[in-house]
Rosetta silent file (secondary structure, phi, psi, omega in degrees, C-alpha in Angstrom):
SEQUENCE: XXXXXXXXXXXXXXXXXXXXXXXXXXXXXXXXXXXXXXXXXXXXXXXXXXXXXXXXXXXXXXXXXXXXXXXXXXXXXXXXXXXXXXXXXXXXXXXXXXXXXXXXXXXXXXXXXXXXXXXX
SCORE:     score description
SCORE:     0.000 S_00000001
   1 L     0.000  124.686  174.986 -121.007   52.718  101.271 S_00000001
   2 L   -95.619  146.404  168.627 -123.920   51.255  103.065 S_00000001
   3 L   -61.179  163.753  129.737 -125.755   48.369  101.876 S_00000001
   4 L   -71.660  166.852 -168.266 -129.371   47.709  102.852 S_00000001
   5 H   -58.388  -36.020  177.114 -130.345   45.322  105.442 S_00000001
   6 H   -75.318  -50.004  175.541 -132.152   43.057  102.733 S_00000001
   7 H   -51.912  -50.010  176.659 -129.118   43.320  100.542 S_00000001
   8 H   -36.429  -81.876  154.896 -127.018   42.160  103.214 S_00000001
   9 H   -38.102  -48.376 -161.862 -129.324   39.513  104.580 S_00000001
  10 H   -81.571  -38.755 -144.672 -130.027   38.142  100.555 S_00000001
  11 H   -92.696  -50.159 -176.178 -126.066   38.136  100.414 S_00000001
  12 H   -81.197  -32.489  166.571 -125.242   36.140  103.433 S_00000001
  13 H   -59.037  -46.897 -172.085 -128.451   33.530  102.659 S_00000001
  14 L   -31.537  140.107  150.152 -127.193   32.893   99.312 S_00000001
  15 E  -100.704  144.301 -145.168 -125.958   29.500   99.205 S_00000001
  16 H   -75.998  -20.000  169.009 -122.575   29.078   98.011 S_00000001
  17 H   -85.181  -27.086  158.828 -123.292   25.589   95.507 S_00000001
  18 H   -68.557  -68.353 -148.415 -126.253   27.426   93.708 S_00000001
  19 H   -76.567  -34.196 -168.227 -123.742   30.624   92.545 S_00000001
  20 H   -53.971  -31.135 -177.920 -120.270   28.359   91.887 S_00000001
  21 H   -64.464  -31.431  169.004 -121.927   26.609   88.767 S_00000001
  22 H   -70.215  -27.808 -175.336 -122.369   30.542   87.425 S_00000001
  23 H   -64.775  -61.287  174.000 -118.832   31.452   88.500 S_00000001
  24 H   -31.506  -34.944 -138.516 -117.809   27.872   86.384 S_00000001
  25 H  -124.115  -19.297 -178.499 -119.685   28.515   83.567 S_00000001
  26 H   -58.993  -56.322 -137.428 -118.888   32.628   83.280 S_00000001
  27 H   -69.942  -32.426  175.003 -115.165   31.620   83.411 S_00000001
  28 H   -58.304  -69.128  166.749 -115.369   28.788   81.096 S_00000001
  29 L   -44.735   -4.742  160.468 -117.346   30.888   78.270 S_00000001
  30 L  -120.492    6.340  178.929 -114.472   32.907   78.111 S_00000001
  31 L   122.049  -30.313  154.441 -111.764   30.655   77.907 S_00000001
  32 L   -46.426  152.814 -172.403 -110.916   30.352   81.439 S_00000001
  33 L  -110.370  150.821  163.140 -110.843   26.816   83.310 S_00000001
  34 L   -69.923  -15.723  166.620 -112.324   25.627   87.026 S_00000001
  35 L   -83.749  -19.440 -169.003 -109.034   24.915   88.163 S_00000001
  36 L  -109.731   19.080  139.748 -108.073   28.298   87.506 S_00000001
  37 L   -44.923  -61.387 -163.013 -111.507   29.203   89.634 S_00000001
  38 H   -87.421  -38.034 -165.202 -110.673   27.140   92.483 S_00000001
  39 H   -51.852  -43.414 -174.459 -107.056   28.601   92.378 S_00000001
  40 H   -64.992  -62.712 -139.481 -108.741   32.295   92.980 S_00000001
  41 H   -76.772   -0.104  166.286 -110.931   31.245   95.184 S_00000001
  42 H   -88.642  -28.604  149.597 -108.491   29.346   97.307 S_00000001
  43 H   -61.770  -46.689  172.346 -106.611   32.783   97.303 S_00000001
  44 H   -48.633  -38.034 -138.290 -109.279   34.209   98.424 S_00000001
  45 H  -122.870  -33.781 -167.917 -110.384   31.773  101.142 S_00000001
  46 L   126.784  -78.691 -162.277 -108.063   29.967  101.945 S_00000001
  47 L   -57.958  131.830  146.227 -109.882   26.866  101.348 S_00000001
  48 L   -41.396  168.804 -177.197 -108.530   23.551   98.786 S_00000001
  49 H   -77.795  -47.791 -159.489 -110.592   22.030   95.592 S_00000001
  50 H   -54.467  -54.748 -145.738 -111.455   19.160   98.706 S_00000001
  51 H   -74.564  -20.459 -176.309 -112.859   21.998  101.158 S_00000001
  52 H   -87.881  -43.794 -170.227 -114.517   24.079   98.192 S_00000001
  53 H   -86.482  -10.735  160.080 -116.406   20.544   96.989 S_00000001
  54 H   -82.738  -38.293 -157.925 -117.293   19.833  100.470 S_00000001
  55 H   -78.121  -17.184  155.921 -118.588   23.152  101.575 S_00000001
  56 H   -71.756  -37.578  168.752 -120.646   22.787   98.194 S_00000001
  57 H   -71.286  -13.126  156.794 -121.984   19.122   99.245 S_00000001
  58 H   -69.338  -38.953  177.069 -122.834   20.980  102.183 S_00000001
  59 L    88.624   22.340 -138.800 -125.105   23.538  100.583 S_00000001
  60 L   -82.933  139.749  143.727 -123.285   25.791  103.165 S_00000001
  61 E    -3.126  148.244  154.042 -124.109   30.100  103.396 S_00000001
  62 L   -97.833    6.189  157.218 -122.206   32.263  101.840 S_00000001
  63 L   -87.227  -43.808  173.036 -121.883   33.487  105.823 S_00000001
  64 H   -66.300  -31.335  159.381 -120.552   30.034  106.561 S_00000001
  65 H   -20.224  -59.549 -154.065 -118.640   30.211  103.440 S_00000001
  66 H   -86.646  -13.128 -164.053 -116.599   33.233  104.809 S_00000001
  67 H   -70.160  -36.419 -159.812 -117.017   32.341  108.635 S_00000001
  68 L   -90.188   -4.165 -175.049 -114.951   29.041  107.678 S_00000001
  69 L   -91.414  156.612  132.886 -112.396   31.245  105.295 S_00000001
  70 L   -41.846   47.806 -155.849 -108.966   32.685  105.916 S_00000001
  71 L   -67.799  165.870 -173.734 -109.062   35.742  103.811 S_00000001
  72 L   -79.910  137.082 -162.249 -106.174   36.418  102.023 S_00000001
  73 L   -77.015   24.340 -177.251 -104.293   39.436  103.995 S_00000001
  74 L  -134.045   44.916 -174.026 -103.959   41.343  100.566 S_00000001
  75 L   -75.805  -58.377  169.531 -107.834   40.908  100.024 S_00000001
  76 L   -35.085  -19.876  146.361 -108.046   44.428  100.598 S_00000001
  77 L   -82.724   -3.432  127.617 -106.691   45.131   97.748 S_00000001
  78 L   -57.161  126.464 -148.692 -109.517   44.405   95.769 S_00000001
  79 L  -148.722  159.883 -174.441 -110.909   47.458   94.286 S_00000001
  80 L   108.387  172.215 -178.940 -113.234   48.817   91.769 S_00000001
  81 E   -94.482  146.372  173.831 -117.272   48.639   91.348 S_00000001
  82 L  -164.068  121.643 -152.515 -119.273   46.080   91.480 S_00000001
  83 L    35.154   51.635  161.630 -122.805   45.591   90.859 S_00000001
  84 L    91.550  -14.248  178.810 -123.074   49.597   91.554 S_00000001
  85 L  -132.314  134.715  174.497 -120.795   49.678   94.769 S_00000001
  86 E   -55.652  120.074 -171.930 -117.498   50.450   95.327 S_00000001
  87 L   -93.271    0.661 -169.961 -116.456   47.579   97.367 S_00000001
  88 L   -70.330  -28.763 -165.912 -113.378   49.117   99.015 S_00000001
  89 L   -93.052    3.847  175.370 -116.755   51.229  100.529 S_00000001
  90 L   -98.567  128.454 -179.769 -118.973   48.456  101.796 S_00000001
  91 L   -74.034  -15.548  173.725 -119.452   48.391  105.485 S_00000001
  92 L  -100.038  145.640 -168.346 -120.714   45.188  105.902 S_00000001
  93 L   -90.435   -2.095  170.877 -117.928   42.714  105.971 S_00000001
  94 L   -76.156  -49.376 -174.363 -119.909   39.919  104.847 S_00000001
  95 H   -67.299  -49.628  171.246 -121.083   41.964  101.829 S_00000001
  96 H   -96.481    9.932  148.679 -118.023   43.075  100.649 S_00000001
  97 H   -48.890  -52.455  171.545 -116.374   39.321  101.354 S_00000001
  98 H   -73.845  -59.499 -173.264 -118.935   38.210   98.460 S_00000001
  99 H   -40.129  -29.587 -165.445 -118.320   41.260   96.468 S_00000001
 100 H   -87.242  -10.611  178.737 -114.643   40.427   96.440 S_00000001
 101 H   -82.415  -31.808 -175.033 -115.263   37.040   95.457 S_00000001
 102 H  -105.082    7.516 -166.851 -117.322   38.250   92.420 S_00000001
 103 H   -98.713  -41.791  179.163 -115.228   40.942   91.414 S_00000001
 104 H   -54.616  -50.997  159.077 -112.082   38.091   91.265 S_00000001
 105 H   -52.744   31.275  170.117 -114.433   35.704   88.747 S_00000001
 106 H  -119.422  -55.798  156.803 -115.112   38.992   86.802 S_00000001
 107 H   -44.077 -103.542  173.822 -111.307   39.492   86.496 S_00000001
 108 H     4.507  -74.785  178.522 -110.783   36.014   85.678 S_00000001
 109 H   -53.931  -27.060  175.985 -113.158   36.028   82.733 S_00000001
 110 H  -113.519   58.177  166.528 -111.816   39.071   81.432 S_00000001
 111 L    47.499   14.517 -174.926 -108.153   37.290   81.149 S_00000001
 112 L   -65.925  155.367  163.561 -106.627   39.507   83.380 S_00000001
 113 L   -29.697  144.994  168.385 -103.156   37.744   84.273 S_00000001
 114 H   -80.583  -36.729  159.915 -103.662   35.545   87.433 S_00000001
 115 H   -21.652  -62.805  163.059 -100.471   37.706   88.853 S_00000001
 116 H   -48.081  -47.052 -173.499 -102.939   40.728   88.657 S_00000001
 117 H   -31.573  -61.159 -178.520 -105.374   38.546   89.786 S_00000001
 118 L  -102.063   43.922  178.936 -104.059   37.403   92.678 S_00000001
 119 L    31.237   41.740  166.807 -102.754   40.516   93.621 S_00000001
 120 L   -40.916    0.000    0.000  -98.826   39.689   93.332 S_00000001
């Protein structure tokens, strides 16, 4: 599925310490914790709670975000819609890198098992 150019661009500009306080605060209003946050997103990425709270005292991209991640080799197995696009179908790899990031805090919030989560 192609993105537009603007989506794309507004996706990789995002900076990554303006969205984590929404990710925090989704996961938390449902019951969910910040450790169990950082755990996806250290599946995702790679990255430790130090390396997550520096690249937020950084202010860094969500390009440098992903330039500096690892993904996880069973990332690809995130699946499903999200905000209108199937992300197994987005061609830009930046674009679906964030998508996959918001569809694991979406899971999260809606209690799926962290097993599921983290695609075990």
């Amino acid at each position: 599925m192609n993105t537009t150019p603007e989506h794309d661009e507004r996706m990789a500009n995002m900076v990554f310490a303006t969205v984590y306080p929404h990710y925090v605060t989704k996961v938390e209003k449902k019951g969910r914790s910040k450790n169990e946050l950082d755990e996806v997103i250290t599946w995702l990425t790679g990255f430790d709670e130090k390396k997550i709270q520096a690249l937020i005292d950084q202010n860094v991209t969500f390009q440098t975000f992903f330039e500096q991640a690892t993904l996880h080799p069973n990332a690809h197995l995130i699946t499903w819609t999200i905000c209108g696009y199937r992300i197994e179908e987005i061609n830009n790899p930046l674009t679906q890198q964030v998508r996959y990031l918001d569809k694991l805090v979406d899971e999260l919030a809606k209690w799926k098992t962290m097993e599921k989560i983290l695609r075990k």
